[in-house]
Structure formats: structure tokens, C-alpha cells
C-alpha positions in Angstrom: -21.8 -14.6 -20.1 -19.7 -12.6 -17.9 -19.5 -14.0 -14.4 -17.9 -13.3 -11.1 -15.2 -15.0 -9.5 -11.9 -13.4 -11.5 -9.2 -11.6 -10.4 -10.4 -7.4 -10.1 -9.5 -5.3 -13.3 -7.7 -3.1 -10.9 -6.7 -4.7 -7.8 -5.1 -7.8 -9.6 -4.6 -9.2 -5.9 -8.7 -9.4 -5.2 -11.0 -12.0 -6.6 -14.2 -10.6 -6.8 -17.2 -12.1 -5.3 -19.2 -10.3 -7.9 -19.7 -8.8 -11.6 -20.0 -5.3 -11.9 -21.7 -2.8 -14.4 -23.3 0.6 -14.8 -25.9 1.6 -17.3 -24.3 4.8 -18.8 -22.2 4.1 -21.8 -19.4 6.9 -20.4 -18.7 5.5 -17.7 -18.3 1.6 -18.9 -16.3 3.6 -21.1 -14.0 5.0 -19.0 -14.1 2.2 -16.8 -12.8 -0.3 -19.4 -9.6 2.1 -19.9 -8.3 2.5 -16.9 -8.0 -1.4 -16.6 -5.4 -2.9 -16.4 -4.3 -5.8 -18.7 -3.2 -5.4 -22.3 -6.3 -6.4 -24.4 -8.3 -3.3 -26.1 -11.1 -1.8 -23.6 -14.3 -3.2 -24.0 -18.1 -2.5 -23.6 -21.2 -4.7 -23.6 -24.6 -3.8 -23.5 -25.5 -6.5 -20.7 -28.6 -8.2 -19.4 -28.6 -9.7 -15.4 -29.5 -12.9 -15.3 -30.3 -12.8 -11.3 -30.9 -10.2 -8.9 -28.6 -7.2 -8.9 -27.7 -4.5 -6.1 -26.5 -0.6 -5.8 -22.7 -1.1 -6.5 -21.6 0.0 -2.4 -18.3 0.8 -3.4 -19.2 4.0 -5.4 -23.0 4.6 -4.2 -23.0 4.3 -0.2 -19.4 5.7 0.3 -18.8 8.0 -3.0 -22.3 9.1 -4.4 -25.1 8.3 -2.6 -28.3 7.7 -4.2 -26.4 6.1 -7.1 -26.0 9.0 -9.7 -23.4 6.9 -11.2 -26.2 3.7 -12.1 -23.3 1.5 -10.6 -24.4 -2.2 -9.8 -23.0 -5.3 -8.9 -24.9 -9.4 -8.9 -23.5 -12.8 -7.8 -25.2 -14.0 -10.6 -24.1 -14.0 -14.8 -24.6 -10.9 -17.0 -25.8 -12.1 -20.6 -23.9 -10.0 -23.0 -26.0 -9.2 -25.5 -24.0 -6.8 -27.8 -20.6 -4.7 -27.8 -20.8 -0.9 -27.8 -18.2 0.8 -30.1 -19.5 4.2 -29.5 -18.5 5.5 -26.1 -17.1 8.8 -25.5 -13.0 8.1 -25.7 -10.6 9.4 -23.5 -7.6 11.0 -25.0 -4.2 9.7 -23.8 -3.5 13.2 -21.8 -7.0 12.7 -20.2 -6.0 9.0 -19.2 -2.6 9.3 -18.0 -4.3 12.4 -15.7 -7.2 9.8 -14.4 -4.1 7.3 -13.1 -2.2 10.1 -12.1 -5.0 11.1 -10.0 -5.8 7.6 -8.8 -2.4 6.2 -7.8 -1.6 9.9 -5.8 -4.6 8.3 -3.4 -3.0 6.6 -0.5 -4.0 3.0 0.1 -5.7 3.7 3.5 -7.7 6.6 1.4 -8.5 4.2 -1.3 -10.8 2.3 0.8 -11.6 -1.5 1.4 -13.3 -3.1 -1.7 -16.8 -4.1 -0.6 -17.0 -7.5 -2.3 
């Protein structure tokens, strides 16, 4: 089970009131490598165990109508298997993502809905 109440994958400052997860593959993907931490990047093909939301951090500020299929639940998500097969990114592609995401000023980064 994967639960809330850890420290946030990228704000290691924030304990989140919530588990977070999308349903395309991609972008669980991507999401898992620009972690931080120094395990491997992981993917699980998930079920909620309770009732979930539109993740408000990406869909109500970022992409409305929730293109990304970004969600977040107080409740567990039962991990049912790992996915292996996700598109990689290479390490010029990743080191351009955090490039691109620490240039954004805190006060432009936004508050973390949580």
C-alpha cells in the first residue's frame, strides 16, 4: 500500500496530506525521475482504495479539465504491479526538465495544495 503522510518527493520540507497518481504511464514516468532521493524511479500500476479527487495542483491552476489524469486521495493506493515499460527520459532530456524547474522562482512555483 502506498499512503499519505510522507515527506513530498520534491519539496522534502512538506508532508503531504495526500497520495498522488496519474493514469498515463509517461507521466508516472517522468514523474518518478525527477524525484529526488537516490533509489531507482519507480512505477506501480495502482488501485484507490477510497475516494480520489482531480489533483488541484496541476488541473485547476495548470491544465484545466485534467488532460494530465492527475489525482490525489487521503486514503491508501493498493499497488498492484510495477510498470517497467515507460517512455525513459534521456539524461540531456532530464537535466533540461530541472533546469527548467529550478529557473522558476518560488513565488512562481506556487503553494502546494495539500
Amino acid at each position: 500500500m502506498l499512503t499519505a503522510g510522507f515527506r513530498s518527493n520534491y519539496r522534502p520540507d512538506v508532508v503531504m496530506n495526500h497520495i498522488y497518481f496519474t493514469a498515463l504511464r509517461d507521466g508516472a514516468g517522468l514523474a518518478a525521475e525527477l524525484a529526488t532521493g537516490e533509489g531507482a524511479p519507480r512505477v506501480y500500476v495502482v488501485e484507490p482504495t477510497g475516494t480520489f479527487e482531480d489533483d488541484p495542483n496541476v488541473t485547476d491552476k495548470k491544465f484545466p479539465g485534467n488532460p494530465t489524469r492527475s489525482y490525489r486521495s487521503t486514503e491508501p493506493l493498493r499497488v498492484l504491479d510495477e510498470v517497467t515499460d515507460w517512455k525513459r527520459q534521456t539524461p540531456a532530456e532530464l537535466r533540461a526538465w530541472r533546469e527548467r524547474l529550478a529557473a522558476i522562482r518560488p513565488a512562481e512555483r506556487g503553494v502546494i495544495i495539500n
